[in-house]
C-alpha positions in Angstrom: 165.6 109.4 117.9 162.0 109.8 117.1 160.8 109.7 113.6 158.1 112.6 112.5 159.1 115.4 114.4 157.0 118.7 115.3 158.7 120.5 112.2 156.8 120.5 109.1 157.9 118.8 106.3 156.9 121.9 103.9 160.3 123.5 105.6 162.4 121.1 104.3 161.1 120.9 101.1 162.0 124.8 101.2 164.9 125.0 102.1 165.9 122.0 99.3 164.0 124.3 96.6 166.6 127.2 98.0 169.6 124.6 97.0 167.9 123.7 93.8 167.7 127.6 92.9 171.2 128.1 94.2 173.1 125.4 92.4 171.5 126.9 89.0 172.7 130.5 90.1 176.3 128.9 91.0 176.7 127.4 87.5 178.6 128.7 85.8 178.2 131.4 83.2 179.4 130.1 79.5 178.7 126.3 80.6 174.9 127.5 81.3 174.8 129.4 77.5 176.2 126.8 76.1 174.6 123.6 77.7 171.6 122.0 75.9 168.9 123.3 77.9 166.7 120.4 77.8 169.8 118.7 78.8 170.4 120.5 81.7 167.2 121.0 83.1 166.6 117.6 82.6 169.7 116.6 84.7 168.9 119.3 87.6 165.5 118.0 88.1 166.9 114.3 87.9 169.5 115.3 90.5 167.4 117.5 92.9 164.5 114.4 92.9 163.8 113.6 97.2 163.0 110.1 97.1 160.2 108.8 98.6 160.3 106.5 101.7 159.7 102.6 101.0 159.1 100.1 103.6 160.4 96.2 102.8 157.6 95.0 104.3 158.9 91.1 103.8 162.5 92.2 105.3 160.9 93.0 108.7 162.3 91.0 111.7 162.4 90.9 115.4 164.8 90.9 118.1 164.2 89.6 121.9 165.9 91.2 125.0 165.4 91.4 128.9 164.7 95.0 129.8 163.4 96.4 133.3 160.0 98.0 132.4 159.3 100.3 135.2 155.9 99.7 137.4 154.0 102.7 135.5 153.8 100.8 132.2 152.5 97.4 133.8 148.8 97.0 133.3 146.8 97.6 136.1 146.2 94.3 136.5 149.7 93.5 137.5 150.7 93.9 141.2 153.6 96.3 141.5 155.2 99.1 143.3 155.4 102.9 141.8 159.1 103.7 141.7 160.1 99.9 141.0 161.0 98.4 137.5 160.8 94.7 136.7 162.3 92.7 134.3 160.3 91.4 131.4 160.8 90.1 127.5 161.0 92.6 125.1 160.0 91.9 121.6 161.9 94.5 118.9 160.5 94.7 115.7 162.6 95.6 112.4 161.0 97.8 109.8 163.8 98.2 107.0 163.4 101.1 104.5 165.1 102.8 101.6 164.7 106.5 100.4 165.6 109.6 101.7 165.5 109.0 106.0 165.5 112.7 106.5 161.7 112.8 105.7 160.9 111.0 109.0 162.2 113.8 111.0 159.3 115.7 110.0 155.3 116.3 110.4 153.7 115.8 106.4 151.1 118.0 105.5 148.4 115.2 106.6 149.4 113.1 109.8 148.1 110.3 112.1 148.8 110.5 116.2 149.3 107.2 118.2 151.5 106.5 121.3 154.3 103.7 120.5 157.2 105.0 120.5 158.9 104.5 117.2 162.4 105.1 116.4 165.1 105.4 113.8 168.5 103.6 113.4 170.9 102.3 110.8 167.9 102.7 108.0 165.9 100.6 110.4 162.5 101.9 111.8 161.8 99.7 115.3 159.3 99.9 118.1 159.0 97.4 121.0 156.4 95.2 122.4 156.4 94.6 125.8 155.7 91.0 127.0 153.5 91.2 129.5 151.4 88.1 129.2 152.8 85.8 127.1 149.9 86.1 124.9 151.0 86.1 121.2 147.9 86.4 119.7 148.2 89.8 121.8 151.5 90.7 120.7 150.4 90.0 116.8 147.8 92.6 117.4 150.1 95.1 118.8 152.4 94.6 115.7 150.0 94.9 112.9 148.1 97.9 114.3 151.7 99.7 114.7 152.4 98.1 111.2 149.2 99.5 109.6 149.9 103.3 111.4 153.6 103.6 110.1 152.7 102.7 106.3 149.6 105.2 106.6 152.3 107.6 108.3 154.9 107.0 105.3 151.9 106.9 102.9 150.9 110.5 103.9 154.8 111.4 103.6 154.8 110.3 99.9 152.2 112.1 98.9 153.8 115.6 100.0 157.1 114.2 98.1 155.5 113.3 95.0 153.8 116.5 94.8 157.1 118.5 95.3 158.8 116.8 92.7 156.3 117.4 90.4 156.9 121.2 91.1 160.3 120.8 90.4 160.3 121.1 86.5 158.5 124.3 86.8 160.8 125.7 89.4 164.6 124.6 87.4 163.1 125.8 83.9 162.2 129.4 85.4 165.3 129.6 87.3 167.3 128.2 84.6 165.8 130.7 81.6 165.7 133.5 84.0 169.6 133.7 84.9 170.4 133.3 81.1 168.0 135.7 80.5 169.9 137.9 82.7 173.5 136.5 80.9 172.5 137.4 77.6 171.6 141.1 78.7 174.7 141.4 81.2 176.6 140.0 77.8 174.6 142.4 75.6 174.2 139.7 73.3 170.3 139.7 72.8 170.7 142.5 69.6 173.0 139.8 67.7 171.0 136.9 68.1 168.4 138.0 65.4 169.2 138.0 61.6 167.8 140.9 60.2 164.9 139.8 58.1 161.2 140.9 58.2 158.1 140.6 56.7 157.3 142.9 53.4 154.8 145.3 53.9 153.3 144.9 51.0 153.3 141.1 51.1 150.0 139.0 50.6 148.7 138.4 54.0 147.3 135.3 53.0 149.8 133.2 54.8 151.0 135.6 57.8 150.7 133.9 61.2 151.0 135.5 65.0 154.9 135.4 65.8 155.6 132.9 68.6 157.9 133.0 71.3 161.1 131.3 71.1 160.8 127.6 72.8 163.6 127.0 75.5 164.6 123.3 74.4 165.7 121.4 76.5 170.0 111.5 82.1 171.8 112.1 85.9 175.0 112.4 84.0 175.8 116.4 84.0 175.6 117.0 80.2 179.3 117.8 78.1 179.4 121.2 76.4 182.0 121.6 74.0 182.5 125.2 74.1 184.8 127.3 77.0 183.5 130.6 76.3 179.9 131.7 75.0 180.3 133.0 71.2 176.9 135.1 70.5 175.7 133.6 66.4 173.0 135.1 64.5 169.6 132.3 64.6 166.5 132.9 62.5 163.8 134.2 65.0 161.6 131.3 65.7 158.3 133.4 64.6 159.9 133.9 61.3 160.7 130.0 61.0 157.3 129.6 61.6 155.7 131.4 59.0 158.3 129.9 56.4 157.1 126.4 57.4 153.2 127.8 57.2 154.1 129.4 53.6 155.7 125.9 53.3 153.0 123.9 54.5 150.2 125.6 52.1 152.0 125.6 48.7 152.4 121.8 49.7 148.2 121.9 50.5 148.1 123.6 47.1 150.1 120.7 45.5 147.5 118.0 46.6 144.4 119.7 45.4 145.6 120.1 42.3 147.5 117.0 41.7 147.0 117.0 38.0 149.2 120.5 37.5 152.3 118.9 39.4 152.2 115.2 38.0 155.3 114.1 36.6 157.0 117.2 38.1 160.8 117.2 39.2 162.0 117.6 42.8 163.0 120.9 41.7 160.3 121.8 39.7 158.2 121.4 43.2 160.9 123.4 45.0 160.7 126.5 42.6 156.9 126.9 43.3 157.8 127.0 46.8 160.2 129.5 46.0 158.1 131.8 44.2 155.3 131.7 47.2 158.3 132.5 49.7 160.6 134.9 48.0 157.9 137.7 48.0 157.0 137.4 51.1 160.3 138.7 52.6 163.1 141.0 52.5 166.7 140.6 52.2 168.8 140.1 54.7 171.9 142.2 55.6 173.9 140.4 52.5 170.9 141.1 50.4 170.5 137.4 49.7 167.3 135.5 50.8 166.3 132.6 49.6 168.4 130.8 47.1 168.7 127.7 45.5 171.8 125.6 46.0 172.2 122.2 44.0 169.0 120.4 42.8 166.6 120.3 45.9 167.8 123.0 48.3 166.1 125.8 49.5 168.5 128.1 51.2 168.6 130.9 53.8 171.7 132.9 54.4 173.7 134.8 56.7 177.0 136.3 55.9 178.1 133.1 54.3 176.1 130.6 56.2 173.1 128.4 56.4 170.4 129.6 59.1 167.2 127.7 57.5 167.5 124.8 55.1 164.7 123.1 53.5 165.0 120.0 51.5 162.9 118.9 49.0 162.5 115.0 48.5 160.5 112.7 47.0 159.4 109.7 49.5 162.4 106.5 48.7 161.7 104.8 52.1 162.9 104.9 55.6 166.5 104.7 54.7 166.4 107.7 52.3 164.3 109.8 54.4 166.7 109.3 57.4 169.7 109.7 54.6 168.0 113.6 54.0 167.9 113.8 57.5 171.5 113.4 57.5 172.5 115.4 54.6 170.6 119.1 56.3 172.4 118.1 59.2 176.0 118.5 57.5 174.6 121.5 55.8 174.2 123.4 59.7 176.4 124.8 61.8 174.7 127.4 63.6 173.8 127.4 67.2 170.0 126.9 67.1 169.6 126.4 63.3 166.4 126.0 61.3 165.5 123.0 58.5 162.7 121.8 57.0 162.7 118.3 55.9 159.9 118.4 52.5 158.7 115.1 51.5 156.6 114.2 48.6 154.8 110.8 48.7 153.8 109.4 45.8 152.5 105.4 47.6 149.0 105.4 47.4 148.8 104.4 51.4 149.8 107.6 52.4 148.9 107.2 56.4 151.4 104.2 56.1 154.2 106.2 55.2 153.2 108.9 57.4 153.6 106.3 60.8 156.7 105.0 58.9 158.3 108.7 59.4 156.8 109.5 62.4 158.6 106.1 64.0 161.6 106.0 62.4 163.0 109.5 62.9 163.6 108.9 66.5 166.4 105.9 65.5 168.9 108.9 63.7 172.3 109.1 65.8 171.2 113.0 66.0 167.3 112.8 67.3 166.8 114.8 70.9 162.7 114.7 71.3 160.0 114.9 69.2 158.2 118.7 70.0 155.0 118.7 69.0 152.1 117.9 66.1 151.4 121.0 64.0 148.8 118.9 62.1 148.9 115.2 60.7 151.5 115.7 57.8 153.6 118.2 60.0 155.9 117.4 62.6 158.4 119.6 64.4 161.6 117.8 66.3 164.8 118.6 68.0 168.0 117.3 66.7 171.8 118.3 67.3 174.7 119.1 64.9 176.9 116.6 64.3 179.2 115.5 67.3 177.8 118.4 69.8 174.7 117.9 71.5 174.6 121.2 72.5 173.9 122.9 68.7 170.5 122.8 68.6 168.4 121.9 65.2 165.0 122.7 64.9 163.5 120.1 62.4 160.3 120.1 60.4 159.0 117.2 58.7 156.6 118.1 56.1 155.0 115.4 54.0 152.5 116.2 51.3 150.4 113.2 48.9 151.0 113.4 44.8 150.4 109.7 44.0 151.1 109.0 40.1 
């Protein structure tokens, strides 16, 4: 078998984007609205990775046999009759390799041309070297410029491999989004995934922001979902979380510019005027409750009965008691991509040291998933799962805001 056929390598890597598409359309239906997306995307890319050829350069060997070379291959320098073959010493050289040997039946996108004849078996690539001379300084020659043309070869293979699975991520999350896109609508279960609560129109506009799309959140372990049949559960619209957090985020603005009106004020002294900037700013939803206060800290949204958004207000006690709040809005959500808001007030005067104190801690709770983004340096926005099911999705902000003593 010759390696590097006349088929392009761009065919294969086709036809194993078909299987990646196909084994997403093949999944099935309540394990693909159930599964963590992240999860699973992560996990299809993981699994539909082609692995890139390596050569163990310092495994190669060599092998020595008699073969009859016929007369057409003899230098002209040798006396010999057309037709005839002679025997002469045959050096075989070893190339071992790992990674996916299906590559070398194909032309990459870039290619060298040369004349040995090179060939694959039992992961091995080998070529021989003729003995004609007894010249080793000759053979030597022979082996490193045959050495030198299969790692460019292999080199220019890798490249067209590392660049398809760098479009793979792209490829599973539109596939992925777009068949349970297409579930929800076959399910007609898009109208029920909204709770009914809007902006007031005559609201002050001071704090309105543009309404994002949902973010699809998303090792080669297939991920466990819980659940046998998809149940559809109302989620606060992620444009509407937003402008809670940015209603949030500039009463908290408004505490630290005027630190001497808040000083000595309560955890739920903070939280009322919180309150009274969000409670105007929307309706009601279908219950007629909006936002409430539960216990001493809480500030509560609710559907029929449940939790959808949670924000806790806390005053800054450390790494253990931030993680401990962390904890406690965790126990408070059950919904399938719920909304919390984690408030902290620091009163330490090194402010940026608490600040990197949250920002690397959070990732050691049992329920962390990924850190999303940055809003601004006292706002953070992470992923975290319900308690024992990965596949309930929290949306977490961490909010911190400076009212030293």
């Amino acid at each position: 078998m010759r390696i590097f056929a006349e088929n392009e390598l761009s065919n294969y890597f086709e036809y194993h984007r078909r299987g990646v598409i196909q084994s997403i359309q093949n999944t099935n239906d309540d394990y693909l609205l159930n599964v963590n997306e992240e999860d699973f995307i992560t996990y299809q890319i993981e699994k539909s990775l082609i692995e890139p050829l390596e050569i163990l350069f310092d495994d190669i060997y060599a092998t020595e046999t008699e073969k009859m070379i016929p007369a057409e291959r003899f230098p002209s320098s040798y006396y010999v009759h057309q037709g005839n073959s002679y025997s002469k010493p045959v050096y075989t050289f070893h190339f071992p390799f790992t990674g996916n040997e299906k590559l070398l039946e194909f032309k990459p996108s870039t290619w060298m041309v040369w004349s040995m004849e090179v060939k694959l078996k039992n992961n091995e690539i080998t070529f021989d070297v003729i003995n004609f001379n007894n010249n080793a300084d000759e053979i030597k020659r022979t082996l490193e410029s045959n050495k030198n043309s299969i790692k460019g070869q292999l080199e220019n293979v890798n490249r067209d491999v590392q660049s398809f699975n760098a479009s793979l991520h792209q490829l599973v999350r539109q596939t992925f989004e777009g068949r349970k896109k297409t579930l929800l609508v076959n399910k007609d279960t898009l109208s029920s995934l909204g709770i009914p609560i809007k902006k007031r129109n005559d609201a002050n506009s001071t704090y309105s922001v543009p309404t994002p799309k949902i973010r699809k959140k998303i090792s080669i372990q297939k991920p466990v979902v819980l659940d046998r049949e998809f149940k559809p559960e109302p989620t606060l619209e992620y444009g509407m979380y937003s402008e809670i957090l940015k209603i949030v985020h500039n009463t908290g603005k408004q505490f630290e510019r005027t630190p001497s009106v808040y000083q000595g004020k309560e955890e739920e002294h903070l939280r009322d005027h919180i309150l009274l900037n969000l409670e105007p700013s929307f309706e009601g939803s279908a219950t007629g409750e909006t936002f409430n206060k539960s216990g001493k800290t809480d500030i509560l949204l609710r559907y029929e009965g449940n939790n959808v958004f949670i924000g806790e207000c806390k005053f800054w006690h450390g790494q253990k008691g931030f993680l401990d709040t962390i904890s406690q809005l965790i126990g408070y959500l059950t919904w399938r991509d719920s909304k919390a808001a984690v408030i902290m007030f620091v009163k330490n005067k090194d402010f940026s040291s608490v600040i990197e104190t949250a920002k690397t801690e959070i990732s050691s709770h049992s329920n962390f998933i990924k850190h999303i983004n940055d809003v601004n340096e006292t706002w953070f926005q992470y992923e975290f799962h319900i308690n024992d099911d990965r596949n309930r999705i929290i949306h977490l902000a961490v909010m911190l805001y400076h009212l030293p003593n």
